[in-house]
C-alpha positions in Angstrom: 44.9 -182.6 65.7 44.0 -185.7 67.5 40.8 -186.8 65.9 40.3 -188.2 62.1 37.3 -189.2 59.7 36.4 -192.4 59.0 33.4 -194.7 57.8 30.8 -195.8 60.4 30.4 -199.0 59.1 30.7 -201.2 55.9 28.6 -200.5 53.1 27.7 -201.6 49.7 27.1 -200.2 46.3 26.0 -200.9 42.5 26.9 -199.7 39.3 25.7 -201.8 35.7 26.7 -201.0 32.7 26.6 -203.1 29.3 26.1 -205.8 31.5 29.0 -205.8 33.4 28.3 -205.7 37.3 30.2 -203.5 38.8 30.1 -204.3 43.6 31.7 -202.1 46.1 32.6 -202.5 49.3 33.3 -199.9 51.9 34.6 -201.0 54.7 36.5 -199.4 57.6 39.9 -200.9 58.3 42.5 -200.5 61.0 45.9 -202.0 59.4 47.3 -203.2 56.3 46.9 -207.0 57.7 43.2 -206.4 58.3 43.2 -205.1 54.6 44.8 -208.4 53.6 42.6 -210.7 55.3 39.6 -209.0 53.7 41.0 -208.7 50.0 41.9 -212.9 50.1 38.1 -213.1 51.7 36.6 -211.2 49.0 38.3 -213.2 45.9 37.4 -216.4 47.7 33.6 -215.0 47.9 34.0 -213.9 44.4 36.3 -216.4 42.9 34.2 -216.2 39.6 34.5 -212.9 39.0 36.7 -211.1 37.0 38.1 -208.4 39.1 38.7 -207.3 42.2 40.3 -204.4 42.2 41.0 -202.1 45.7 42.2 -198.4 46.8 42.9 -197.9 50.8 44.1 -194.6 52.6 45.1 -195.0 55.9 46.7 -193.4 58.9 45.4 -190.6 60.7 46.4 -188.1 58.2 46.0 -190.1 54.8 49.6 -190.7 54.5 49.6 -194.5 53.7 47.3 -194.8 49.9 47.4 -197.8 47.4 45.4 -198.6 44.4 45.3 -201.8 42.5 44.1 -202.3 38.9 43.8 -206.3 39.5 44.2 -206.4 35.4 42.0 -203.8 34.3 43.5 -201.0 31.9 46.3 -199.3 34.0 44.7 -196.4 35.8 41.0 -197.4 35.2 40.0 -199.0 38.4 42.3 -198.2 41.7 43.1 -194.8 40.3 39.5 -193.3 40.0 38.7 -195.5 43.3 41.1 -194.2 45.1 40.5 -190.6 44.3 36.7 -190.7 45.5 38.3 -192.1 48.9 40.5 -189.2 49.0 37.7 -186.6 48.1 36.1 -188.1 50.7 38.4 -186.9 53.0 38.2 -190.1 54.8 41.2 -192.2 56.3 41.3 -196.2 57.8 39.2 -196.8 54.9 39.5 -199.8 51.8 37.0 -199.7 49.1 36.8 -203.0 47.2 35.0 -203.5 43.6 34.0 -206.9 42.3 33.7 -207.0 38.6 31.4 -209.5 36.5 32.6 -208.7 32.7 29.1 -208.7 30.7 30.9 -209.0 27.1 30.9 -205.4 26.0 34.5 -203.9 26.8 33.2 -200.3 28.2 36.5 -198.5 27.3 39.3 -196.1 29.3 36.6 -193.6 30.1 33.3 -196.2 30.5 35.9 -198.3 33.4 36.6 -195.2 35.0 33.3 -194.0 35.0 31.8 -197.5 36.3 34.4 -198.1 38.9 33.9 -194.2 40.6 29.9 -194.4 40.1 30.4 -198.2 42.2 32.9 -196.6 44.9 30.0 -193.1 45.3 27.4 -195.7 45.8 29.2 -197.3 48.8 30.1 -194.2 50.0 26.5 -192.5 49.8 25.1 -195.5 51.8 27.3 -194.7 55.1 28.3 -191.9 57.0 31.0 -190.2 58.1 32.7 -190.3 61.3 34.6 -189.1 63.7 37.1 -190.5 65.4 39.8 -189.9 67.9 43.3 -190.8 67.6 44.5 -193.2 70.5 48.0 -194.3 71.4 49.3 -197.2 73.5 51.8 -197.8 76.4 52.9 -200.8 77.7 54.0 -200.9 81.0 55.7 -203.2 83.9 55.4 -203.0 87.2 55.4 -205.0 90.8 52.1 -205.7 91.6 52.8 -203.7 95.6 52.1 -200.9 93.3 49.0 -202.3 91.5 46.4 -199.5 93.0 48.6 -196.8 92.4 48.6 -197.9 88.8 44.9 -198.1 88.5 44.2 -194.8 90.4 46.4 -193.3 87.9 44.8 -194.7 84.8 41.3 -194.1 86.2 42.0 -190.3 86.7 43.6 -190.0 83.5 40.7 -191.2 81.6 42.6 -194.2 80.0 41.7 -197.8 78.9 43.3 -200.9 79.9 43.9 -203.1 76.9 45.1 -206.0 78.3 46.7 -207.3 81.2 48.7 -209.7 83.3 49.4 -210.0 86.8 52.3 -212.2 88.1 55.3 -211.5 89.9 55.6 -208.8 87.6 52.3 -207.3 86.4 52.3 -206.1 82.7 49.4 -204.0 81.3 48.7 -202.6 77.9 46.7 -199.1 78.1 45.2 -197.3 75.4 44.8 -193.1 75.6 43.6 -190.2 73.8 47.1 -188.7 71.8 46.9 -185.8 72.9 46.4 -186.9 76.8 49.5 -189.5 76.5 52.5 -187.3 77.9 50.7 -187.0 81.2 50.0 -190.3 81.5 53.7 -191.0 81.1 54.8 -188.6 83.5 52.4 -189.5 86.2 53.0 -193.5 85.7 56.6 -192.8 85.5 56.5 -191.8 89.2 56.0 -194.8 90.5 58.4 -196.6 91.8 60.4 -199.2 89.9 57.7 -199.0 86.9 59.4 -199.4 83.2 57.7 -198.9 79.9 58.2 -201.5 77.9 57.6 -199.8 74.5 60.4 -197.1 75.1 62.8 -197.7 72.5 66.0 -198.5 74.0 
């Protein structure tokens, strides 16, 4: 399998209750730093709230999962979050709640309720997509053999990421997984070309 579901786009939901305000976030995400960036964001938007508590699964296959409570009752806020993520069935995704306390404590089951009625708000305003999984290779090579690189990375459907030409030409190219050994073996033909992200 070379494809994976994700969110379209970011989204946002609602949940009251007791008047505490309960605002998620859905937002597709490609790393953990990207995930940083946007938690520090979202407490400097919301620096007057109370919480904000999070719940991310990532990698292709859902491997990577954390939840965070952010001082709520252990197990009321990331846990329920992060288990409407995985129902989901959606990866490369962090769901963020921002929580304004309204003066009524709402209890184990009332948190856990509000925080999963917030996250199925966010979620029921996007959709579901999917995506393909893409790999990279970096590459080196003498820039005499600059069109045979390109021919090959036309015919094989790939993307070129970034690039450099000097002396010695480096290029970053992205490709579908499941298309990346060909690449390799064609690109490895030419002469005197070395991939740079070949672990020694």
């Amino acid at each position: 399998m070379d494809t994976y579901l994700t969110l379209a786009r970011i989204s946002e939901g609602l949940y009251k209750e007791k008047g505490s305000k309960f605002l998620a976030f859905a937002i597709p995400v490609s790393d953990v730093e990207e995930v940083k960036e946007i938690l520090k964001d979202k407490r400097k938007e919301y620096h007057d709230a109370r919480h904000v508590c999070f719940a991310y699964v990532m990698g292709e296959k859902g491997e990577e999962t954390r939840a965070n409570d952010d001082g709520e009752p252990s197990g009321t806020a990331g846990k329920p979050m992060l288990g409407t993520l995985v129902s989901k069935g959606v990866t490369n995704v962090l769901l963020v709640v921002v929580r304004y306390f309204g003066g009524t404590k709402l209890g184990t089951s009332g948190l856990i309720n509000a925080y999963r009625e917030a996250c199925l708000d966010a979620l029921e305003q996007n959709e579901v997509v999917e995506k393909i999984v893409e790999n990279r290779c970096d590459i080196q090579f003498e820039y005499p053999f600059l069109n045979d690189v390109m021919r090959v990375v036309k015919e094989e459907n790939a993307t070129i990421v970034s690039q450099n030409f000097d002396n010695d030409c480096t290029m970053r190219i992205s490709i579908r997984k499941r298309d990346e050994e060909k690449l390799r073996s064609r690109l490895s033909e030419i002469e005197r070309l070395i991939f740079l992200d070949e672990k020694a």
